[in-house]
mmCIF file as Biopython writes it, N, C-alpha, C and O atoms, coordinates in Angstrom:
data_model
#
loop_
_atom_site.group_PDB
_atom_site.id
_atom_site.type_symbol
_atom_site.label_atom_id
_atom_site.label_alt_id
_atom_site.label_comp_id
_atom_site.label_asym_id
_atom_site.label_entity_id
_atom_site.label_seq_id
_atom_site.pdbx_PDB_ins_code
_atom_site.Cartn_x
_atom_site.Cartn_y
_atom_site.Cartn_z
_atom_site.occupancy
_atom_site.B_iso_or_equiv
_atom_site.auth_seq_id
_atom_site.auth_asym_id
_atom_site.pdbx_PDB_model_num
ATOM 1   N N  . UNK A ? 1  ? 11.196  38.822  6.918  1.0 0.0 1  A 1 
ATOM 2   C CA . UNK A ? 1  ? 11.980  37.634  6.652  1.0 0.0 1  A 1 
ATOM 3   C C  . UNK A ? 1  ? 11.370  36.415  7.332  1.0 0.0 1  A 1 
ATOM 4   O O  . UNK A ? 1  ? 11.310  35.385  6.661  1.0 0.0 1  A 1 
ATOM 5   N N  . UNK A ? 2  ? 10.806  36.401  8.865  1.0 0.0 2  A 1 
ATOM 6   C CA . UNK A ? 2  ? 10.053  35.454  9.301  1.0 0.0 2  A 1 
ATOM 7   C C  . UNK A ? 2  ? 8.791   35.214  8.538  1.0 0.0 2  A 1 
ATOM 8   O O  . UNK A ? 2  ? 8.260   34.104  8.563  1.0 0.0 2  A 1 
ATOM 9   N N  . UNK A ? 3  ? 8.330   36.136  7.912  1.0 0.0 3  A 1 
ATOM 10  C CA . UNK A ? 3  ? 7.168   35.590  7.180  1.0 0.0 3  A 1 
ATOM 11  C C  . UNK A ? 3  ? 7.493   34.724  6.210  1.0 0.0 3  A 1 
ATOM 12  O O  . UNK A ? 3  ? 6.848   33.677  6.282  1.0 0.0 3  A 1 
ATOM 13  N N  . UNK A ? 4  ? 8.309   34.788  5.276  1.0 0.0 4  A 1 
ATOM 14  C CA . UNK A ? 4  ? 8.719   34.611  4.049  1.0 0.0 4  A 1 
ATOM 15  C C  . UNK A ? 4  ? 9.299   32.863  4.513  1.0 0.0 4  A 1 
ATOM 16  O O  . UNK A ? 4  ? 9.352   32.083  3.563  1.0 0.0 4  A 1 
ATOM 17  N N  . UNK A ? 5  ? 9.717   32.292  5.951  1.0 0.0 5  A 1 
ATOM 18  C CA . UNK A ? 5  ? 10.357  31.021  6.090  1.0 0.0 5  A 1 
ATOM 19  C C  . UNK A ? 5  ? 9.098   30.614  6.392  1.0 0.0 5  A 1 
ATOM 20  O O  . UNK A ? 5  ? 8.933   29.464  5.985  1.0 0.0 5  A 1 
ATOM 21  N N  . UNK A ? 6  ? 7.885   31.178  7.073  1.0 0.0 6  A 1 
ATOM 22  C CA . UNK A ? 6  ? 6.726   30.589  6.936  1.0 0.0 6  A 1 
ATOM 23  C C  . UNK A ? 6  ? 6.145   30.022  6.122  1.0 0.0 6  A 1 
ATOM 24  O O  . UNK A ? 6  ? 5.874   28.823  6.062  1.0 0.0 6  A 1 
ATOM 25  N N  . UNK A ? 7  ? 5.936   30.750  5.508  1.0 0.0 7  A 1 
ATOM 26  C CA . UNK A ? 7  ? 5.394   30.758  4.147  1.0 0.0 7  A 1 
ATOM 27  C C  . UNK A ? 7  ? 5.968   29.497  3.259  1.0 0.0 7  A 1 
ATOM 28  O O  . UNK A ? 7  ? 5.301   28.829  2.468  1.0 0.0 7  A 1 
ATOM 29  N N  . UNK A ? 8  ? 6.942   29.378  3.480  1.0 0.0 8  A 1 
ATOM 30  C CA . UNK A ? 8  ? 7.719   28.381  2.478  1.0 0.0 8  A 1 
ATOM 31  C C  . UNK A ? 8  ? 7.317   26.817  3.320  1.0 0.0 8  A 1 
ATOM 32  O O  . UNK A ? 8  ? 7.094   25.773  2.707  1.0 0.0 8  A 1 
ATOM 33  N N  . UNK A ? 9  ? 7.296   26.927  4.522  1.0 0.0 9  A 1 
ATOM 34  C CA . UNK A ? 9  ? 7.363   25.639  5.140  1.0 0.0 9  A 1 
ATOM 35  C C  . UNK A ? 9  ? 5.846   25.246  5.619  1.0 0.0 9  A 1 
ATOM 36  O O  . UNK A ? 9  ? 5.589   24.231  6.268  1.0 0.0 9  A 1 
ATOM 37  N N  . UNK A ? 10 ? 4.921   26.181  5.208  1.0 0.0 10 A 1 
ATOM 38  C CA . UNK A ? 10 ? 3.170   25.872  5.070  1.0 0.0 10 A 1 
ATOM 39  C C  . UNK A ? 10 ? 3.611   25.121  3.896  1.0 0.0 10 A 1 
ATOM 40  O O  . UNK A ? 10 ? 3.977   23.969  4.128  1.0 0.0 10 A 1 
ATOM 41  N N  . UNK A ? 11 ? 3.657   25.547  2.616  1.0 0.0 11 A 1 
ATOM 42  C CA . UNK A ? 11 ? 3.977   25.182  1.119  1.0 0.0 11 A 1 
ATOM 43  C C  . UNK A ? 11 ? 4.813   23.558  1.309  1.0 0.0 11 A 1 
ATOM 44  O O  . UNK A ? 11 ? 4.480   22.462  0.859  1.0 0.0 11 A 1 
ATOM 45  N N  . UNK A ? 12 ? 5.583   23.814  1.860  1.0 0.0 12 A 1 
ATOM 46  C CA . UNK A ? 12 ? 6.462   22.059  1.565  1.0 0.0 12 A 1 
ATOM 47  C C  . UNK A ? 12 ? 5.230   21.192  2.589  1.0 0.0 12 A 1 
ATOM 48  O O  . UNK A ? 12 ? 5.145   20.095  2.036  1.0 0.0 12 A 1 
ATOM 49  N N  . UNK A ? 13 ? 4.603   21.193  3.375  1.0 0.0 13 A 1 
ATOM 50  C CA . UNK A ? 13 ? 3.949   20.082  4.430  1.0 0.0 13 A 1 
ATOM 51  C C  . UNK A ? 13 ? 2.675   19.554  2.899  1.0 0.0 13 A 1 
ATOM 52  O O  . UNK A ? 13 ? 2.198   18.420  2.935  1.0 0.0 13 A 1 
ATOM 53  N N  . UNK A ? 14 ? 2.408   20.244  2.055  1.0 0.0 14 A 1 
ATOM 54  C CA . UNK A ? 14 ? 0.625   19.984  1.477  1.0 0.0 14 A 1 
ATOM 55  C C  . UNK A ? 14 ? 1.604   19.617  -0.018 1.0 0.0 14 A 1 
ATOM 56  O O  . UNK A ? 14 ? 1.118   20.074  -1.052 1.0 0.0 14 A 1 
ATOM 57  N N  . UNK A ? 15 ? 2.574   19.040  -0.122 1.0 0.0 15 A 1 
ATOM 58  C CA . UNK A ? 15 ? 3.104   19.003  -1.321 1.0 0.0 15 A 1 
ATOM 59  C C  . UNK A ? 15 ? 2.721   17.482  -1.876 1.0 0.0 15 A 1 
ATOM 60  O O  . UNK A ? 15 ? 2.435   17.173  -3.033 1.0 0.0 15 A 1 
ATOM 61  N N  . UNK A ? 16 ? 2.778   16.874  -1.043 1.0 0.0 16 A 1 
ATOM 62  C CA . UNK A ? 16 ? 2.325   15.580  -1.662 1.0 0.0 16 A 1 
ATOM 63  C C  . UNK A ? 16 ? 2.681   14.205  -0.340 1.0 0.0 16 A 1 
ATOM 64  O O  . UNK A ? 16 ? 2.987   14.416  0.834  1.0 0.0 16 A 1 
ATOM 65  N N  . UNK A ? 17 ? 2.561   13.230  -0.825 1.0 0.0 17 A 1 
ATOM 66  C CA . UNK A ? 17 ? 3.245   11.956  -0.064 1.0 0.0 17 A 1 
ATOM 67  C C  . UNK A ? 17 ? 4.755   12.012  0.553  1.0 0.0 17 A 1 
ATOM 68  O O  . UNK A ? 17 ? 5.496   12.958  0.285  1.0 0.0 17 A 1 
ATOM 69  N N  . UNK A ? 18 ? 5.012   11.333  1.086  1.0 0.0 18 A 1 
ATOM 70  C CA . UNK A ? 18 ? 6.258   10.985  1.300  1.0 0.0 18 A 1 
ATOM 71  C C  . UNK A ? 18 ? 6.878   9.663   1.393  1.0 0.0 18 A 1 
ATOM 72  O O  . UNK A ? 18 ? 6.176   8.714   1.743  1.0 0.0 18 A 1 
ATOM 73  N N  . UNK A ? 19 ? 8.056   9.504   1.132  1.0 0.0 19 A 1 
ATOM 74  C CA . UNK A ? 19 ? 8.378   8.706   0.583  1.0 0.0 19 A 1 
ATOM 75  C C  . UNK A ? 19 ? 8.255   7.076   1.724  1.0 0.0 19 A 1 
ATOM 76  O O  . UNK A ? 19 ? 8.028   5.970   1.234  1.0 0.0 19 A 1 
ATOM 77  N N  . UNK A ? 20 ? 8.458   7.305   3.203  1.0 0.0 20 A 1 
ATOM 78  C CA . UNK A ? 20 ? 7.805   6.283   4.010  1.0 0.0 20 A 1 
ATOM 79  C C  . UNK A ? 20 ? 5.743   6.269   3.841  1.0 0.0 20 A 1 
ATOM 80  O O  . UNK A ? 20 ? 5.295   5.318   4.481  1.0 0.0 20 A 1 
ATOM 81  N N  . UNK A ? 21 ? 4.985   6.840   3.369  1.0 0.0 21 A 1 
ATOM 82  C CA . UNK A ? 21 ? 4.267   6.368   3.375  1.0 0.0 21 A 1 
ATOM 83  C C  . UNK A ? 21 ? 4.160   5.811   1.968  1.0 0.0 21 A 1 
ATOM 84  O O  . UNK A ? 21 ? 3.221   5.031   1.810  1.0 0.0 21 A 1 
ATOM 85  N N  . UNK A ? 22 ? 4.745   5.993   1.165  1.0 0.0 22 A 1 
ATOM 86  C CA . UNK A ? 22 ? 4.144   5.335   0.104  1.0 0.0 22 A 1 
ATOM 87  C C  . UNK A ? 22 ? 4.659   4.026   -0.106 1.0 0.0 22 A 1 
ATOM 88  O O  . UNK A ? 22 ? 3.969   3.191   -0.690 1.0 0.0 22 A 1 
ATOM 89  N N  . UNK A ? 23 ? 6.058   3.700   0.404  1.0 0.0 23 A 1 
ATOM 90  C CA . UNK A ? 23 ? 6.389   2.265   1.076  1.0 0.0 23 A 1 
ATOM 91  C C  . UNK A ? 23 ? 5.749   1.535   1.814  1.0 0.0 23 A 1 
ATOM 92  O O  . UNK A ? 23 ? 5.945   0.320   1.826  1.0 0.0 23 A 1 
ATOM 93  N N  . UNK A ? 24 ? 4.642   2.269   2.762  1.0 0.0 24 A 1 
ATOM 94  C CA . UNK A ? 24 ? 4.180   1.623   3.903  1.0 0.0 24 A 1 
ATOM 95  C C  . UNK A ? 24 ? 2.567   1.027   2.738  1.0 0.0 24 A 1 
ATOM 96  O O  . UNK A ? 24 ? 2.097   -0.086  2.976  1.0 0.0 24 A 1 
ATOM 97  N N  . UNK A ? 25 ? 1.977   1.838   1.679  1.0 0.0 25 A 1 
ATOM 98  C CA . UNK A ? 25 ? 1.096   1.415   1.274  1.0 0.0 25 A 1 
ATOM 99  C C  . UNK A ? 25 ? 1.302   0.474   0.133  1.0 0.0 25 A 1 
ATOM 100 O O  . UNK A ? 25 ? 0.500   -0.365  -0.277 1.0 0.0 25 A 1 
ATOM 101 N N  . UNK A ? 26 ? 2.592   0.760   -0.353 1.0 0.0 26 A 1 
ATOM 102 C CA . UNK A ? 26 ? 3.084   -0.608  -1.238 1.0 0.0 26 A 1 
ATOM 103 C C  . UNK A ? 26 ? 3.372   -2.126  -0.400 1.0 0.0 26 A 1 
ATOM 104 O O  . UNK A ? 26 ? 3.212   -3.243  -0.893 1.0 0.0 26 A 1 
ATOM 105 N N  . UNK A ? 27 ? 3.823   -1.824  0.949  1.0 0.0 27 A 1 
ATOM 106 C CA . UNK A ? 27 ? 4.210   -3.230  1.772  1.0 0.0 27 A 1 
ATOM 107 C C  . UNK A ? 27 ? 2.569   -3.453  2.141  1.0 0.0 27 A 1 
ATOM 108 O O  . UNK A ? 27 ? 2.468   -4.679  2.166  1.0 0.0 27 A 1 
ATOM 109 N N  . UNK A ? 28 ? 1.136   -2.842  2.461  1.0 0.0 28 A 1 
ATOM 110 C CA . UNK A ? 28 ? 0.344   -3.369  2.376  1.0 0.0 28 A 1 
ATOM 111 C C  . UNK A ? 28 ? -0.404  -4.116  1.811  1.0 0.0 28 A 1 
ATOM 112 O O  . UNK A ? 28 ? -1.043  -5.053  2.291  1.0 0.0 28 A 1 
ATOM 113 N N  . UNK A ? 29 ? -0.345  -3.544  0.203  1.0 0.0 29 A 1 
ATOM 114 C CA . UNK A ? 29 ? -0.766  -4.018  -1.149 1.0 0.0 29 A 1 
ATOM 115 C C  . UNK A ? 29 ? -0.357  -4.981  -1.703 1.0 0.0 29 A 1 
ATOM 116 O O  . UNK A ? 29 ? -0.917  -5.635  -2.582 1.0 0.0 29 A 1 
ATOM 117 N N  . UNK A ? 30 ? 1.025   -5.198  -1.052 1.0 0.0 30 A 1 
ATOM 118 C CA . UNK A ? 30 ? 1.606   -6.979  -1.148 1.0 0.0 30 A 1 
ATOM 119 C C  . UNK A ? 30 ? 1.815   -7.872  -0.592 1.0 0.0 30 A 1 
ATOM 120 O O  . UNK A ? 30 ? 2.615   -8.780  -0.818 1.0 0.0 30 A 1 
ATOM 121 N N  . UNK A ? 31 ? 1.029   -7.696  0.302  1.0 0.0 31 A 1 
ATOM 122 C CA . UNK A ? 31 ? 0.538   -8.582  1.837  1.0 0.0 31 A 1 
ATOM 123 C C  . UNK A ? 31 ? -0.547  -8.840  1.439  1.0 0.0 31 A 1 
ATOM 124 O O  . UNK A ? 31 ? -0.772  -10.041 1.291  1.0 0.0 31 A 1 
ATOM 125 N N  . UNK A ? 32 ? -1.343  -8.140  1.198  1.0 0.0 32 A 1 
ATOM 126 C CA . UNK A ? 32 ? -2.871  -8.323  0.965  1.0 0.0 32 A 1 
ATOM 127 C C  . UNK A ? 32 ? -2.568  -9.416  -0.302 1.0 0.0 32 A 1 
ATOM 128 O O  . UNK A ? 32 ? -2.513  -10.646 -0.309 1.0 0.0 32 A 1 
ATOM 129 N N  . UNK A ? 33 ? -2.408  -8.458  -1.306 1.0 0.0 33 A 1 
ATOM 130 C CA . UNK A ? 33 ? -2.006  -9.851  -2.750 1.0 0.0 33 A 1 
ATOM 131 C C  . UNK A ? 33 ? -1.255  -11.395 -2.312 1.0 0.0 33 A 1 
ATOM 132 O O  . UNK A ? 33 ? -1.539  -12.572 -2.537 1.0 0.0 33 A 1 
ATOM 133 N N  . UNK A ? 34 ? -0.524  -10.926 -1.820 1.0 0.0 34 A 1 
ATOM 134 C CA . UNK A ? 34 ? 0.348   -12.526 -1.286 1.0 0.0 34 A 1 
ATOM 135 C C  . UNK A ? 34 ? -1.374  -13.399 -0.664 1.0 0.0 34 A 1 
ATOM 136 O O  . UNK A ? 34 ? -1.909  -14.386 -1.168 1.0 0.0 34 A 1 
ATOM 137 N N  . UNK A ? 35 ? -1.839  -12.598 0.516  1.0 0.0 35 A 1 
ATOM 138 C CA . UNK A ? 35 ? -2.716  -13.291 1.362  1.0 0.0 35 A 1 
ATOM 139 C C  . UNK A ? 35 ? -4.205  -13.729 0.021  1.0 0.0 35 A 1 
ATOM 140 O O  . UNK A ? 35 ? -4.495  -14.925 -0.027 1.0 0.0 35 A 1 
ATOM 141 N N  . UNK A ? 36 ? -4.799  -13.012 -0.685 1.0 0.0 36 A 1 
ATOM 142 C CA . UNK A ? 36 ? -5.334  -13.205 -1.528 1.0 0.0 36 A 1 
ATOM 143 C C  . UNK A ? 36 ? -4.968  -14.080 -2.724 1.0 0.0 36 A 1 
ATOM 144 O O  . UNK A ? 36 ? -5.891  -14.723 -3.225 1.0 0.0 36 A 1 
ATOM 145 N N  . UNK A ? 37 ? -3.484  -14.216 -3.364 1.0 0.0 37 A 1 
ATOM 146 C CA . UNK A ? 37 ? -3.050  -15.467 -4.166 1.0 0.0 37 A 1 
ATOM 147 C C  . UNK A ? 37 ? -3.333  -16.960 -3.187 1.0 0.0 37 A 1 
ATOM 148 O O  . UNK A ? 37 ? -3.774  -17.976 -3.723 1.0 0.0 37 A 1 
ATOM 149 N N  . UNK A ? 38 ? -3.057  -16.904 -1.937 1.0 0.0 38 A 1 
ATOM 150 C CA . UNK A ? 38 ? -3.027  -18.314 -1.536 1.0 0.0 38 A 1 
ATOM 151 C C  . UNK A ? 38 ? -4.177  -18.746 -0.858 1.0 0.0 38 A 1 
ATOM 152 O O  . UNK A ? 38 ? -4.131  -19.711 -0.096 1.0 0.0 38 A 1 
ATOM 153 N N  . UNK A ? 39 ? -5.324  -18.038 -1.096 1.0 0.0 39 A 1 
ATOM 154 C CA . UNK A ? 39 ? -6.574  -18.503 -0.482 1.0 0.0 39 A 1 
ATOM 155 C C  . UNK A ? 39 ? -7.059  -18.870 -1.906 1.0 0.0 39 A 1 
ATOM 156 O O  . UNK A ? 39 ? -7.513  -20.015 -1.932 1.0 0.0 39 A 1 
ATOM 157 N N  . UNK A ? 40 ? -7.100  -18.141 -3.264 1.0 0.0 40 A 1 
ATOM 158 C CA . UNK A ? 40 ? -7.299  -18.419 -4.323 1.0 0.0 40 A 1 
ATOM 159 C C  . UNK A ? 40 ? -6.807  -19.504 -4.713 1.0 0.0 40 A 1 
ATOM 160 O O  . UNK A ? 40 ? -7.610  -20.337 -5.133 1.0 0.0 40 A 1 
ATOM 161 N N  . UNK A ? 41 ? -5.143  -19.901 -4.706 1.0 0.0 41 A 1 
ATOM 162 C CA . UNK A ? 41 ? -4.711  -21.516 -4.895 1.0 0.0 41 A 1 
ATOM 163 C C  . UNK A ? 41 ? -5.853  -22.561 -3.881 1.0 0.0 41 A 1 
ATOM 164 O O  . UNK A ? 41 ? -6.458  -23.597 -4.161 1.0 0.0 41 A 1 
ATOM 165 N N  . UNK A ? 42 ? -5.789  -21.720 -2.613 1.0 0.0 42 A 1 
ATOM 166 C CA . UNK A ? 42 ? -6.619  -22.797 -1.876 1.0 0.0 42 A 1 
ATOM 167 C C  . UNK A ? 42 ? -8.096  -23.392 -2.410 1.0 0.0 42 A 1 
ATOM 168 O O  . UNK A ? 42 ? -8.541  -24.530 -2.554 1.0 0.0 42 A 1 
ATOM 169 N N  . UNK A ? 43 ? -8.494  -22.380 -2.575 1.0 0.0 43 A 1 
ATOM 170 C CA . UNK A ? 43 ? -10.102 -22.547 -3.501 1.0 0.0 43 A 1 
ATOM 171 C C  . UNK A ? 43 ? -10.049 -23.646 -4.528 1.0 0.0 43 A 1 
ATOM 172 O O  . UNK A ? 43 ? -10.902 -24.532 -4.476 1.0 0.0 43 A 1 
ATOM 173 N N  . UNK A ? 44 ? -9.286  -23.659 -5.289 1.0 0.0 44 A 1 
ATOM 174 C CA . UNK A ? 44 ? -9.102  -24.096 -6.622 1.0 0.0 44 A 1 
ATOM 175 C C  . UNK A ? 44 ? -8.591  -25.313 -6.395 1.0 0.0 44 A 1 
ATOM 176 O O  . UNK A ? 44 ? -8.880  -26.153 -7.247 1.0 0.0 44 A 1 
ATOM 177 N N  . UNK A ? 45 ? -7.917  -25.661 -5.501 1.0 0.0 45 A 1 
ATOM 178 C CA . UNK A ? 45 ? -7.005  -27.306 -5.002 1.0 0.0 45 A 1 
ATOM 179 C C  . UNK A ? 45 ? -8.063  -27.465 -4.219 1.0 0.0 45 A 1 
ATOM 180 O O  . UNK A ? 45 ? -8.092  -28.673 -3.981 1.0 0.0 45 A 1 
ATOM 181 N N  . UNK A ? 46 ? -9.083  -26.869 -3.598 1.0 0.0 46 A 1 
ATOM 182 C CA . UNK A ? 46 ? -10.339 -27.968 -2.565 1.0 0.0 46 A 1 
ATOM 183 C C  . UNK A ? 46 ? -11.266 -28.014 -4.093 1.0 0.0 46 A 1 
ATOM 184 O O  . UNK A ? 46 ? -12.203 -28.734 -3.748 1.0 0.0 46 A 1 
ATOM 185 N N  . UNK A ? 47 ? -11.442 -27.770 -5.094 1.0 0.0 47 A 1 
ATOM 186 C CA . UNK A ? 47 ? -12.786 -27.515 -5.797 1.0 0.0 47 A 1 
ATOM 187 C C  . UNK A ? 47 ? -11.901 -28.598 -7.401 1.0 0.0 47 A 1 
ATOM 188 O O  . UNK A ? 47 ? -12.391 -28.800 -8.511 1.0 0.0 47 A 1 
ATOM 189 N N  . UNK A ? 48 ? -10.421 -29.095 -6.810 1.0 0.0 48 A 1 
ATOM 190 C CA . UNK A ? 48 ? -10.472 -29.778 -8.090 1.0 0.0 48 A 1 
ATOM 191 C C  . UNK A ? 48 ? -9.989  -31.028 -7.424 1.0 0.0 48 A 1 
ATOM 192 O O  . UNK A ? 48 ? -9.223  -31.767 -8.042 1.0 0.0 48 A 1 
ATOM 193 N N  . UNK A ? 49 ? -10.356 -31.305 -6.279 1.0 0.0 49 A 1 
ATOM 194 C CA . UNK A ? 49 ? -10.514 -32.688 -4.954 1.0 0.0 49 A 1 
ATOM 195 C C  . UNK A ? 49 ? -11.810 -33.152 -4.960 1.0 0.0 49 A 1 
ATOM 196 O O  . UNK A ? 49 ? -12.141 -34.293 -5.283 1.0 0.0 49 A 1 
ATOM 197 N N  . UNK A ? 50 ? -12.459 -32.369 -4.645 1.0 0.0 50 A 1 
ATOM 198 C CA . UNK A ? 50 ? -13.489 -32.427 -5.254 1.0 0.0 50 A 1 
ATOM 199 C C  . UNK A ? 50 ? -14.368 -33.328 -6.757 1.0 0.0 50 A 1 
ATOM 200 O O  . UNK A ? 50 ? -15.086 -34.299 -6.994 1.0 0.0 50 A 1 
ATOM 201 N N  . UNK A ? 51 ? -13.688 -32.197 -7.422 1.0 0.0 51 A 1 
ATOM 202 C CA . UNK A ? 51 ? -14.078 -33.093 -9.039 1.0 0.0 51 A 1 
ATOM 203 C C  . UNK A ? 51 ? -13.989 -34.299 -9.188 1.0 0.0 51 A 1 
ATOM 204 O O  . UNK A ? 51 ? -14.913 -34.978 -9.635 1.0 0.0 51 A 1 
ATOM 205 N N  . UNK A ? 52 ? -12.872 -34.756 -8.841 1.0 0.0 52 A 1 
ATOM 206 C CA . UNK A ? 52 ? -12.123 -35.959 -9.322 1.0 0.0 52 A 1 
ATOM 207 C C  . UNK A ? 52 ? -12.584 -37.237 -8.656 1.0 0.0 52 A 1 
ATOM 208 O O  . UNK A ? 52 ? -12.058 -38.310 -8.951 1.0 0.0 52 A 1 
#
């Protein structure tokens, strides 16, 4: 019977993600995007100061 709760709880750890990390890599991915949209506005408002 101790084998058999082993066995089951090797099996649940390799099952996949969980649900705080995959929050933690979605709150990265939209930090990064946020930080990457406003250097891109920035680019584009120094390069049409520029033009003009």
């Amino acid at each position: 019977m101790d084998n058999s709760i082993e066995i089951q709880a090797e099996q649940k750890k390799d099952t996949g993600f969980t649900l705080v990390e995959l929050l933690i890599v979605i709150v990265i991915l939209g930090i990064l995007a946020t930080v990457t949209v406003f250097a891109v506005r920035g680019i584009t408002d120094q390069g049409q100061t520029s033009a003009c």
